[in-house]
C-alpha positions, -999 to 999 in steps of 0.1 A, spaced: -375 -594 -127 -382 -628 -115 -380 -627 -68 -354 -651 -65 -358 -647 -28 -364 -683 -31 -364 -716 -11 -344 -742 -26 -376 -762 -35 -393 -732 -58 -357 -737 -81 -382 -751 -109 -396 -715 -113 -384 -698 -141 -387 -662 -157 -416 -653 -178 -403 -639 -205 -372 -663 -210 -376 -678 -246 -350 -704 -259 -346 -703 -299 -369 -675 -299 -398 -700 -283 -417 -690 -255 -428 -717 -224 -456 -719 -197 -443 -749 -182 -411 -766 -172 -420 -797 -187 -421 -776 -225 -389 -761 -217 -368 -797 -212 -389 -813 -239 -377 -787 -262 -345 -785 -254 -344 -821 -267 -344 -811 -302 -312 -785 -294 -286 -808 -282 -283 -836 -254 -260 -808 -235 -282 -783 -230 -314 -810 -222 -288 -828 -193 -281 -791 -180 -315 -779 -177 -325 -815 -164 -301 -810 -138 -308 -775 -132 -349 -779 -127 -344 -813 -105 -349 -812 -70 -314 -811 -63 -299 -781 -48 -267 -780 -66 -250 -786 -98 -223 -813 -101 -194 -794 -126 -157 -805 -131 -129 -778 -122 -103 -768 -147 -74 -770 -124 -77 -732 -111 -73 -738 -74 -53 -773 -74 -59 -804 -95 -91 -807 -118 -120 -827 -93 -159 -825 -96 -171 -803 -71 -212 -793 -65 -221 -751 -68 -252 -744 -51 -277 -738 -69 -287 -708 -50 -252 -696 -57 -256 -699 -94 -285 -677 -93 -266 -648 -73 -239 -648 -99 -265 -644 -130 -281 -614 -108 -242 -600 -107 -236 -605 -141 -274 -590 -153 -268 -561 -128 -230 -553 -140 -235 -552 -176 -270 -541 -172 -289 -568 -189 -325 -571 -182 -354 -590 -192 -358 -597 -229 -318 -596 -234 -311 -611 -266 -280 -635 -261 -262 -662 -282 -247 -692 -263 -217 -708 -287 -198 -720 -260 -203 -761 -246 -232 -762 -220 -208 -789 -207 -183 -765 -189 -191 -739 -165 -189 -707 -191 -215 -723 -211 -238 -733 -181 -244 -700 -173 -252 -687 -201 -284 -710 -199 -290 -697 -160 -287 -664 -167 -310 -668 -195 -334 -688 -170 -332 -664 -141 -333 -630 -164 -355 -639 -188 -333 -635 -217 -342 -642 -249 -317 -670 -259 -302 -687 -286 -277 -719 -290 -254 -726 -317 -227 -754 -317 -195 -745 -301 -172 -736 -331 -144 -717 -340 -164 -697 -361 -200 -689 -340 -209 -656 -360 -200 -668 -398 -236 -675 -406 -257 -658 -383 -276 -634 -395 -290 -619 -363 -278 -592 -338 -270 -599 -298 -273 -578 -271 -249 -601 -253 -227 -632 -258 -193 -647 -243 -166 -667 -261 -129 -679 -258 -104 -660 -277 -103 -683 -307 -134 -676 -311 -131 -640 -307 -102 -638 -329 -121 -656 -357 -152 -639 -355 -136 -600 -361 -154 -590 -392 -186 -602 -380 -178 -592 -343 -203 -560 -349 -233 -584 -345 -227 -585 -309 -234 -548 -284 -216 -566 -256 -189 -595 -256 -167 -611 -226 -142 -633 -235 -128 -659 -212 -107 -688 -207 -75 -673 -224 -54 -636 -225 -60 -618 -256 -32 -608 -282 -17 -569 -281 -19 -571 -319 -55 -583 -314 -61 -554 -289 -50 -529 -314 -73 -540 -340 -102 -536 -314 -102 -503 -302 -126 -484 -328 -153 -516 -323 -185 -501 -313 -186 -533 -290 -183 -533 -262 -157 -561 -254 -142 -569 -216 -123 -595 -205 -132 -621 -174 -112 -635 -142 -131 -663 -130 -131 -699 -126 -155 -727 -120 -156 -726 -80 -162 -686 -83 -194 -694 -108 -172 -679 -143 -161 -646 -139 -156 -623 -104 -139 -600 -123 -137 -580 -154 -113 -558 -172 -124 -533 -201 -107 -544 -238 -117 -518 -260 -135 -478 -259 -120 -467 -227 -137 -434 -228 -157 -445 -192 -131 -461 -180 -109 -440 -150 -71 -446 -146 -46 -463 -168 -41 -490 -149 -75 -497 -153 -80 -494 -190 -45 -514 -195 -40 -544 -174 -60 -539 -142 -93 -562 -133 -125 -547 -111 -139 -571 -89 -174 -572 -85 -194 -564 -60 -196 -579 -30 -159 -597 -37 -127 -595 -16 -91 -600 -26 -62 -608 -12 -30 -625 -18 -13 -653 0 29 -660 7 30 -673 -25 16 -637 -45 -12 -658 -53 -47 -642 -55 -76 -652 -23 -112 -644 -32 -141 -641 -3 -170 -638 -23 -201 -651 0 -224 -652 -24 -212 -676 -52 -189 -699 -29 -194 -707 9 -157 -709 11 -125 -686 5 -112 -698 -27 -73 -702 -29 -59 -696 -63 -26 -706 -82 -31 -672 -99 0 -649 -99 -12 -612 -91 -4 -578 -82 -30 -565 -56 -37 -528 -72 -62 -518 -45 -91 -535 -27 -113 -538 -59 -87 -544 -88 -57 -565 -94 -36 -575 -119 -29 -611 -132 10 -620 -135 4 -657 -146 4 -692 -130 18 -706 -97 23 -735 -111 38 -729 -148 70 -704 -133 99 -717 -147 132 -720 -124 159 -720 -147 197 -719 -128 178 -696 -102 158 -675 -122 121 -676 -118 105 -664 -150 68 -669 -154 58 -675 -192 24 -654 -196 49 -624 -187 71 -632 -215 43 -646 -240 27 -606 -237 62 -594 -246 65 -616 -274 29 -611 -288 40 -582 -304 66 -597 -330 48 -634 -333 18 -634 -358 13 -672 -351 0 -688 -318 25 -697 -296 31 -707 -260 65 -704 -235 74 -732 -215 105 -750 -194 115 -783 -199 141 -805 -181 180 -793 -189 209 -812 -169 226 -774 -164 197 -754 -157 173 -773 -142 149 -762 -164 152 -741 -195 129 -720 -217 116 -730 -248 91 -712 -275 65 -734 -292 47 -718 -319 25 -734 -347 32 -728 -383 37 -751 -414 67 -773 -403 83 -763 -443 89 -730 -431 108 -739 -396 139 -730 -402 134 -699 -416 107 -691 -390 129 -700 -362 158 -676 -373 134 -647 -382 115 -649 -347 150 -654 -327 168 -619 -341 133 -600 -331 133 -613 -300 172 -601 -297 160 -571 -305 131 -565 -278 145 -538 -257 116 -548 -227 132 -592 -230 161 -604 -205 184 -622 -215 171 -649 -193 136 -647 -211 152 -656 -244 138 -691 -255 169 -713 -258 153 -737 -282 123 -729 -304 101 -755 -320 73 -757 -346 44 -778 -344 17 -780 -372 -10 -780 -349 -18 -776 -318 -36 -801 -296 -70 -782 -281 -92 -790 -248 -125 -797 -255 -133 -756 -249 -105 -749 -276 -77 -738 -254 -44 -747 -261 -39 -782 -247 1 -770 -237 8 -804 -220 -5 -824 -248 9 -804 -275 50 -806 -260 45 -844 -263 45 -836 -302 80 -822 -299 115 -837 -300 136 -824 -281 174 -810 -288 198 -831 -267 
């Protein structure tokens, strides 16, 4: 592997044996004139990445406060590639497929890791649908779950997959566990570098303990976790950030390496008293809602705030929808009363962020509201 025992002015060395659409390159120069004829995306990164700067200007999704620009290090960036190569043992010569935007952090890394490793690398747009005509096998790759979810049947061209950005479905879980991939899901955020740490999806044979194999993350080495008065999750991890990084994450501290995640700080809903946090009640609903769908609170002049399900469907079967997914819900022996949605909407489709989440703040201005 390439020393990256290196002074911030040697950052425009790169591995050997890293090739980028199967091509090979002796030069810097060659790799950014290249990387032309992929997209304008990946050229700015890798402009950026081989300039004499020592860090990377990137803009936060919101994790740890309000969405800003902040700079990683550069230096930092390359200790969380070594991590990732190390954890999932992926040396030199990896074959990897990037299909997520080289303009967010996920995607960034992806080319850095490829850089510092020396993986064999190829880009594709960033659809919902990155395997349907590829006809070549990956040792690695990372996607969002809509991507995931879409890319099932062809999911078998990929030995090892993390997915980020997004929880994954229990129905979507059951229909993974007899994939020979090998398929984990990612805590991280842009000021940790992506993912600090990673929670096995599917073939638990390895995996020790139940909490473990059902809801539990492992941080990575050289990461410590707390939680703050709020419950919300503290990472020390000196060699991606030079500072603690306060979360708005929700989480149960399992033990000094694991946790699990409850849901967001900022999305509990406190309606007449009762603090319900929606990811809680979104896995409990998974199980009886085939369609994508969110939780939420809005403004009520009794409650405060009161609960609401959105879930996207052909508005000409609303009514019927609504009345179907209401008596199931009535019927969940694991739902509250108070987690029962008192209003259920449909929307036709959801409004996405540029990384295909579910734009939730964007999509409720779609809705009209029962008085």
């Amino acid at each position: 592997m390439l020393n990256l025992k290196l002074k911030v002015k040697k950052l425009k060395v790169f591995h050997k044996a890293f090739k980028l659409q199967g091509k090979s390159f002796n030069t810097v120069e060659e790799i950014l004139a290249f990387s032309k004829e992929i997209s304008v995306e990946v050229h700015s990164f890798l402009s950026d990445w081989f300039s004499e700067n020592t860090f990377i200007e990137v803009q936060t999704s919101g994790s740890t406060g309000k969405p800003k620009v902040i700079r990683l290090q550069k230096e930092n960036m390359i200790n969380s590639a070594l991590a990732t190569g190390s954890y999932f043992k992926l040396p030199e010569k990896t074959t990897a497929l990037l299909c997520m935007s080289p303009n967010f952090i996920a995607g960034k890394m992806m080319l850095v890791r490829a850089v510092v490793l020396g993986w064999h690398l190829d880009v594709v747009e960033a659809v919902s649908y990155p395997l349907k005509n590829s006809e070549k096998h990956y040792d690695f790759s990372a996607m969002v779950p809509l991507q995931f979810q879409n890319s099932l049947t062809d999911i078998y061209k990929i030995k090892k997959l993390i997915i980020g950005g997004g929880a994954v479905s229990n129905e979507l879980l059951n229909e993974i566990q007899q994939v020979k991939t090998e398929i984990f899901a990612t805590y991280g955020m842009t000021e940790t570098i992506t993912h600090i740490a990673i929670k096995k999806l599917n073939n638990y044979t390895n995996v020790v303990g139940s909490k473990t194999k059902q809801s539990a993350y492992q941080v990575l080495p050289n990461i410590s976790i707390s939680a703050d008065e709020r419950g919300c999750l503290v990472i020390e991890a000196l060699k991606v950030s030079n500072e603690k990084i306060i979360t708005n994450d929700l989480v149960n501290i399992v033990s000094e390496t694991s946790f699990e995640w409850l849901g967001r700080f900022d999305s509990v809903i406190n309606s007449g008293g009762i603090k319900l946090i929606p990811e809680q009640i979104e896995g409990k609903l998974a199980s009886i809602i085939e369609q994508r769908f969110f939780v939420t609170g809005i403004s009520d002049a009794v409650l405060g705030e009161k609960l609401i399900l959105v879930i996207e469907s052909e508005i000409k079967m609303a009514e019927k929808l609504k009345s179907n997914i209401l008596k199931k819900i009535q019927q969940l022996k694991n739902v509250s009363k108070y987690e029962i949605p008192k209003e259920i909407y449909i929307v036709e489709k959801f409004v996405e962020t540029p990384t295909q989440k579910n734009n939730r703040t964007e999509t409720l201005k779609l809705i009209k509201y029962n008085d």
